[in-house]
NUVO-36784 format. One line per field, with one value per residue: residue number from 0; x, y, z of N, C-alpha, C in turn; chain; residue in one letter. Coordinates in steps of 0.2 Angstrom, whole numbers. Layout:
num <- [NUM, ...]
n.x <- [X, ...]
n.y <- [Y, ...]
n.z <- [Z, ...]
ca.x <- [X, ...]
ca.y <- [Y, ...]
ca.z <- [Z, ...]
c.x <- [X, ...]
c.y <- [Y, ...]
c.z <- [Z, ...]
chaine <- [A, ...]
residu <- [a, ...]
***
This chain:
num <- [0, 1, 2, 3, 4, 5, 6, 7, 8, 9, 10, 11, 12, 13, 14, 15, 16, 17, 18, 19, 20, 21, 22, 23, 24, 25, 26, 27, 28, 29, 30, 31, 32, 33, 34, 35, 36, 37, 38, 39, 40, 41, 42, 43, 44, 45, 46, 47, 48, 49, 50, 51, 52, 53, 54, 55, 56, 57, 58, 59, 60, 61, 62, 63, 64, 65, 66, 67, 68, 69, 70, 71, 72, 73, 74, 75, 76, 77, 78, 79, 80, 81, 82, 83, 84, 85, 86, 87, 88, 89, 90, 91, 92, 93, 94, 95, 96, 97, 98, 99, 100, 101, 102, 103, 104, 105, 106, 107, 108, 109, 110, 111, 112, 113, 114, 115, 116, 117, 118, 119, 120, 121, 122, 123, 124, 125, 126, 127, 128, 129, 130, 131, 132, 133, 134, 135, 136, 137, 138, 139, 140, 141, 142, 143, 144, 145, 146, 147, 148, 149, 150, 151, 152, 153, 154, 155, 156, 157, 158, 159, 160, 161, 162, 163, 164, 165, 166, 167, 168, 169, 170, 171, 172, 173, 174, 175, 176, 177, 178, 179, 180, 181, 182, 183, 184, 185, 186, 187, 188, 189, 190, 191]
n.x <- [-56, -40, -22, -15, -4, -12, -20, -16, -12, -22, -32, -22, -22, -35, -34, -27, -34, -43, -51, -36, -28, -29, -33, -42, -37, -47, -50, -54, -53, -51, -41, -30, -32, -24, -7, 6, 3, 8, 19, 17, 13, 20, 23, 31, 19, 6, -10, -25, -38, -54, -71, -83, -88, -94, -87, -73, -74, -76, -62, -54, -59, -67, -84, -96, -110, -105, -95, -101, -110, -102, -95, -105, -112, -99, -100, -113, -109, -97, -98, -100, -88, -76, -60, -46, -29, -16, -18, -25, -43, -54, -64, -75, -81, -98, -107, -99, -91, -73, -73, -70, -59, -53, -52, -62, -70, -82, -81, -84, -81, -76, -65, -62, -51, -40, -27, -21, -17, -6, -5, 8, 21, 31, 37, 41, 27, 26, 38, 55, 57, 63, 74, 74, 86, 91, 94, 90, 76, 74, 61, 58, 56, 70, 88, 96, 113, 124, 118, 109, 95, 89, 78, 69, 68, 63, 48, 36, 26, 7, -5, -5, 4, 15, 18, 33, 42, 50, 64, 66, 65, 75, 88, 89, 85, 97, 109, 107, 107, 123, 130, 125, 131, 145, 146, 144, 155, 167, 167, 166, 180, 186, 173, 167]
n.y <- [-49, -56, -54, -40, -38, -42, -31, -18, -13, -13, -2, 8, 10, 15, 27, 35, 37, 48, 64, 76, 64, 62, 55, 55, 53, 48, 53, 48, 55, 45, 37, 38, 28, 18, 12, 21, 27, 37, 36, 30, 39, 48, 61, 79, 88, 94, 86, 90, 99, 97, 101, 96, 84, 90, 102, 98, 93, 104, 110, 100, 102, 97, 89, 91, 84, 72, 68, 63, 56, 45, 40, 39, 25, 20, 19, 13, -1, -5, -15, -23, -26, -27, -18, -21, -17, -21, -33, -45, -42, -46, -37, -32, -23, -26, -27, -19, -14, -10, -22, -23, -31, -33, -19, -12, 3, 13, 30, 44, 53, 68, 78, 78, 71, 73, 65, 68, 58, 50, 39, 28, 19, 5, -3, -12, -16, -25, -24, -26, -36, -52, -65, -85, -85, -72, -63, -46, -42, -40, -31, -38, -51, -55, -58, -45, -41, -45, -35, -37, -39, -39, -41, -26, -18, -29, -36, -46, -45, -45, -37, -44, -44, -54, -55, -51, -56, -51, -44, -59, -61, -54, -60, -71, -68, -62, -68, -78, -69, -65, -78, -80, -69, -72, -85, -79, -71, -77, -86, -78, -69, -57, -50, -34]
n.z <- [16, 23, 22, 21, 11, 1, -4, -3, -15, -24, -16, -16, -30, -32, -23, -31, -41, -38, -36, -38, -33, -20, -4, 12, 26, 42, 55, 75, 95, 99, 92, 102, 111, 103, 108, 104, 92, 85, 79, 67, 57, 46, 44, 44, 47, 59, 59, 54, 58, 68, 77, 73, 59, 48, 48, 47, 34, 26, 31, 24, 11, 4, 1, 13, 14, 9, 18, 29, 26, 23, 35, 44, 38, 38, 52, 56, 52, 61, 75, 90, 105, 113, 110, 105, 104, 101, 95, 85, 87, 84, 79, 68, 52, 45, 32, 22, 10, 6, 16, 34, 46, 58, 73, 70, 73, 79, 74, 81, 90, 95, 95, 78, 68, 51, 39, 24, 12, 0, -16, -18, -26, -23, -31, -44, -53, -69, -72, -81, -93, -90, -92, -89, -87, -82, -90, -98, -108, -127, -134, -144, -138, -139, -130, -123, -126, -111, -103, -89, -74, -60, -43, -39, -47, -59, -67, -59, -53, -53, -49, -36, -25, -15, 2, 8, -2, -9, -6, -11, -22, -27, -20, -28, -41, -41, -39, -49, -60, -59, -58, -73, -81, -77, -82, -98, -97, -96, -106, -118, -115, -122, -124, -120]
ca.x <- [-52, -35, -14, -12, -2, -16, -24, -14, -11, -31, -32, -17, -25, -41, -30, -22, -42, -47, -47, -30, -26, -26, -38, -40, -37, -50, -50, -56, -47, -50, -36, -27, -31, -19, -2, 12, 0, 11, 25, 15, 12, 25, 24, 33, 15, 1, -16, -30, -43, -63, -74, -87, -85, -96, -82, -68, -75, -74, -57, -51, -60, -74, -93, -96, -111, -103, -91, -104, -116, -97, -95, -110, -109, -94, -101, -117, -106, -96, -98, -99, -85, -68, -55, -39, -26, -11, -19, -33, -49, -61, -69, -76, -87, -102, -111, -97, -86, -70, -73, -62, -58, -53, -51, -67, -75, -85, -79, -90, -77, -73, -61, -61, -45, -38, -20, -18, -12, -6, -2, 15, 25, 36, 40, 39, 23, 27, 45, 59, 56, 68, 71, 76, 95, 91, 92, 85, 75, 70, 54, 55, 61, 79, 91, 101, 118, 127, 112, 105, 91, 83, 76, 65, 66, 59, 43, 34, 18, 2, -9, -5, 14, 14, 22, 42, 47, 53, 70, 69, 67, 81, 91, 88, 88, 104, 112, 107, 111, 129, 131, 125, 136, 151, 148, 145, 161, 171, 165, 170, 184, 186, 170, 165]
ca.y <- [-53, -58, -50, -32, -36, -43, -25, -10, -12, -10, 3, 11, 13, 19, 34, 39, 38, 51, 71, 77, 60, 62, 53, 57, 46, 52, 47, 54, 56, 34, 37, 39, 22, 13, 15, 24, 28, 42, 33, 27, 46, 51, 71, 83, 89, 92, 84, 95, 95, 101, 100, 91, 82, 95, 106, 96, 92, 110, 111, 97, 104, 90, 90, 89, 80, 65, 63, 63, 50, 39, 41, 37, 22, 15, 15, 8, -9, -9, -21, -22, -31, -25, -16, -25, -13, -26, -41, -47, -44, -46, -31, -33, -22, -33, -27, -14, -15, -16, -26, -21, -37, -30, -15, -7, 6, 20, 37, 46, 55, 75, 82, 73, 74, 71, 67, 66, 52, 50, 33, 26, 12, 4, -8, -10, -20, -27, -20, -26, -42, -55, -73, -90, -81, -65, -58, -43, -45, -33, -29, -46, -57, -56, -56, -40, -43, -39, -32, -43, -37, -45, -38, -23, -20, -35, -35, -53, -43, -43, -35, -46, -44, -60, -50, -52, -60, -45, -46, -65, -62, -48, -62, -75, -66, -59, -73, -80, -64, -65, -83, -80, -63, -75, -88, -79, -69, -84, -91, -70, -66, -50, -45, -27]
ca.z <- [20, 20, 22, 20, 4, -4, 0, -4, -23, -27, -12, -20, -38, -29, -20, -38, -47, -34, -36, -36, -34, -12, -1, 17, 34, 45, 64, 79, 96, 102, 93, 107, 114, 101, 109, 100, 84, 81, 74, 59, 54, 40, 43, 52, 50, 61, 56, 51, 66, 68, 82, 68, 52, 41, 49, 45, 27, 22, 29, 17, 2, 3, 3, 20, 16, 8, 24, 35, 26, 23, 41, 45, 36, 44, 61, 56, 49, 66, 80, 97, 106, 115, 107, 108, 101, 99, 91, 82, 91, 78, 79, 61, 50, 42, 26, 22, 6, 7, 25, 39, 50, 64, 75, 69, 78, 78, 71, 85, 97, 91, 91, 71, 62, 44, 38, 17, 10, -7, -16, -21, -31, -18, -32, -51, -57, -76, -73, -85, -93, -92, -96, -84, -85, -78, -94, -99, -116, -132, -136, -149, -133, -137, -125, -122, -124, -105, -98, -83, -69, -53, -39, -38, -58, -62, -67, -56, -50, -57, -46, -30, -25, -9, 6, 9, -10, -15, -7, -11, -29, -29, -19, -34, -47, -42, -42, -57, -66, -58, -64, -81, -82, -75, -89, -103, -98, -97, -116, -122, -112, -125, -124, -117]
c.x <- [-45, -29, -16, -10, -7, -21, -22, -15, -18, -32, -28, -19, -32, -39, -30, -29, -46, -45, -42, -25, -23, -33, -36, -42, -43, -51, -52, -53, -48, -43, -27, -25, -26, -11, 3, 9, 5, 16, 24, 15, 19, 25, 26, 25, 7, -6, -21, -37, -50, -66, -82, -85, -89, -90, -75, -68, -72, -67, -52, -53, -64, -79, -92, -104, -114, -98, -94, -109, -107, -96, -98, -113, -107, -94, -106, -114, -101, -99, -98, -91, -78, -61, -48, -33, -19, -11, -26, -38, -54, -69, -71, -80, -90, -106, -107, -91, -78, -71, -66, -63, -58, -51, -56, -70, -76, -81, -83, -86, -74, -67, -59, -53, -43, -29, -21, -14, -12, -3, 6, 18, 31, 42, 36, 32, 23, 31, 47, 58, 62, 68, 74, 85, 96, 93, 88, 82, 71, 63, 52, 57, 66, 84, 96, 108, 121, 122, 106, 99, 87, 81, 71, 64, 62, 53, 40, 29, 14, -4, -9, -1, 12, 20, 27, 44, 51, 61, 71, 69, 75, 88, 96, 89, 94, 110, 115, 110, 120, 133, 132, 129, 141, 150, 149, 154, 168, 171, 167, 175, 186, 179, 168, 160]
c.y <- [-55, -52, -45, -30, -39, -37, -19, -10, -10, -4, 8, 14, 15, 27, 36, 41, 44, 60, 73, 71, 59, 58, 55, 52, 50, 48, 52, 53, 50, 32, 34, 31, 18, 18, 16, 24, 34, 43, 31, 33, 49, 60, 73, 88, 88, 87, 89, 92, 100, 98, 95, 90, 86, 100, 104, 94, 98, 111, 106, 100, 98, 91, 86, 86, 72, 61, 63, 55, 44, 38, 35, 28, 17, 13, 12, 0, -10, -10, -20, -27, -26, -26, -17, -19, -17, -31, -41, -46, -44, -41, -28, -28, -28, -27, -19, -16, -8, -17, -24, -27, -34, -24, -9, -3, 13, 26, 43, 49, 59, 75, 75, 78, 70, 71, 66, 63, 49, 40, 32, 20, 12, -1, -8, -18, -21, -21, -23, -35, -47, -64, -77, -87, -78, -60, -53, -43, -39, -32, -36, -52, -59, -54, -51, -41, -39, -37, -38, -37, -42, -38, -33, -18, -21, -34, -44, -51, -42, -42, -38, -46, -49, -54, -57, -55, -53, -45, -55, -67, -58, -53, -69, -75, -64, -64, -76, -76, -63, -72, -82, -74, -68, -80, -85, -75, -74, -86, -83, -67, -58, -45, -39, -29]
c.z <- [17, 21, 18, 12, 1, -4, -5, -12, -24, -23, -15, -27, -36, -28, -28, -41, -44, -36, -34, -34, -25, -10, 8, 23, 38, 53, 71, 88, 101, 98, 96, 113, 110, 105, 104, 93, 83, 77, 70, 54, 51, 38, 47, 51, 53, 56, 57, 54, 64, 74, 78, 64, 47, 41, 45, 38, 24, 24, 24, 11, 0, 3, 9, 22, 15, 15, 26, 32, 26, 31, 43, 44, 39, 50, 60, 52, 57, 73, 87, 99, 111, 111, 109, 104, 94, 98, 90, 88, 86, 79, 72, 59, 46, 37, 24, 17, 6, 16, 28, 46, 57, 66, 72, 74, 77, 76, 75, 89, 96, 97, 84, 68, 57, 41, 27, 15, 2, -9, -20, -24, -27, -22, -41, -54, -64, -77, -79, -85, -95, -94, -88, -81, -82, -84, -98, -106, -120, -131, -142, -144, -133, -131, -126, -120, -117, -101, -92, -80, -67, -47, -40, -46, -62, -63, -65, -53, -55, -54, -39, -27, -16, -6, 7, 4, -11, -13, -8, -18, -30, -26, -26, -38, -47, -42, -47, -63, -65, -62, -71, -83, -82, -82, -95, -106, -100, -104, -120, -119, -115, -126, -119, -110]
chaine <- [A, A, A, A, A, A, A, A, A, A, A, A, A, A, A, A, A, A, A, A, A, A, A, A, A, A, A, A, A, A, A, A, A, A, A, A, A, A, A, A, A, A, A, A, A, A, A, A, A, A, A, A, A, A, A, A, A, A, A, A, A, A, A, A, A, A, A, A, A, A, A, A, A, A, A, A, A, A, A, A, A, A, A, A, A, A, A, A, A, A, A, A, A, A, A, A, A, A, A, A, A, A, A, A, A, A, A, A, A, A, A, A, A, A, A, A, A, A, A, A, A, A, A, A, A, A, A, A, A, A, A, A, A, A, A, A, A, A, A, A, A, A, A, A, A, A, A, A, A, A, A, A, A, A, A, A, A, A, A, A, A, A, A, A, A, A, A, A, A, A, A, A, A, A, A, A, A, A, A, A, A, A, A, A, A, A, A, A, A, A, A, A]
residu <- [x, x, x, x, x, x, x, x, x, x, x, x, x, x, x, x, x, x, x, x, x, x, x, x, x, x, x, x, x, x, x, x, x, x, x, x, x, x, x, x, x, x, x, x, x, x, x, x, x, x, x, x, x, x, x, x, x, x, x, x, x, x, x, x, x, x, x, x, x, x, x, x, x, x, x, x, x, x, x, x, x, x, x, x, x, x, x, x, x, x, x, x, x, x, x, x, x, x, x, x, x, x, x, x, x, x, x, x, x, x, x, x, x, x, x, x, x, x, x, x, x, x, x, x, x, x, x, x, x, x, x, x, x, x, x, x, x, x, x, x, x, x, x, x, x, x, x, x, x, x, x, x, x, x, x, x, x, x, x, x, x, x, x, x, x, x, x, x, x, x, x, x, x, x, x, x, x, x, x, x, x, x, x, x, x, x, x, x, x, x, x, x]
***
């Protein structure tokens, strides 16, 4: 339970630990009941369709008959209830790790398809370490002369990054690092 951003990072280093380091969406064609899903799909390609999931296995390149018991699975953990698309309907799975809150629902309606999905770093976890100045510091905690960094750099994640800081640290830091550039200029007017 719990915001998205407390999600993806561990989701994220799952993806990378996997063969090839892809995992695969898999969904079947209820689909269709969320309005405008096809905006979220980041391909100009199609998805990789089967009229069954052993089918669909072999065309990923899977054992087709671990999608089927995973499947299998996820519809025995969801719920009965009505599928709300555009808000919370608590349509929860129950005894299924990691838990999905809502919008559960069966995987039972062929035509099944799959898109491949890789993980990414949208942002740097134990980026560049710096001090209360925004300066960036050695490898013995000295400060690098002239050299600042804020924002998307910085290293201020440690496996939980809290959704929307990221421009409010790059706003803060960036500040501070213009300051403290601006004084130390000011106190060296000849330096470089």
């Amino acid at each position: 339970p719990g915001p998205v951003d407390n999600h993806y990072d561990p989701i994220a280093r799952s993806i990378a630990e996997q063969p090839g380091a892809i995992a695969w969406v898999v969904y079947d064609r209820r689909i269709d009941d969320v309005p405008n899903w096809q905006r979220s799909i980041r391909s100009d390609q199609p998805p990789i369709e089967a009229a069954t999931l052993e089918s669909l296995a072999a065309k990923l390149g899977i054992p087709g008959a671990a999608l089927a018991r995973t499947v299998a699975a996820y519809n025995r953990a969801c719920g009965d209830g009505e599928f709300k698309p555009l808000e919370p309907d608590g349509l929860a799975t129950h005894a299924l790790v990691p838990a999905k809150s809502n919008w559960a629902r069966p995987i039972d309606a062929p035509p099944y398809c799959a898109y491949p999905i890789i993980s990414a770093n949208c942002f740097t976890y134990g980026g560049l370490k710096i001090n209360p100045r925004a300066q960036v510091l050695d490898n013995d905690g000295r400060p690098i002369t002239g050299l600042y960094a804020a924002g998307e750099t910085v290293g201020l994640y440690y496996q939980v990054y809290a959704g929307a800081t990221s421009v409010l640290r790059g706003a803060v830091f960036g500040r501070i690092a213009g300051a403290t550039a601006g004084a130390m200029r000011a106190q060296h007017p000849s330096a470089p």
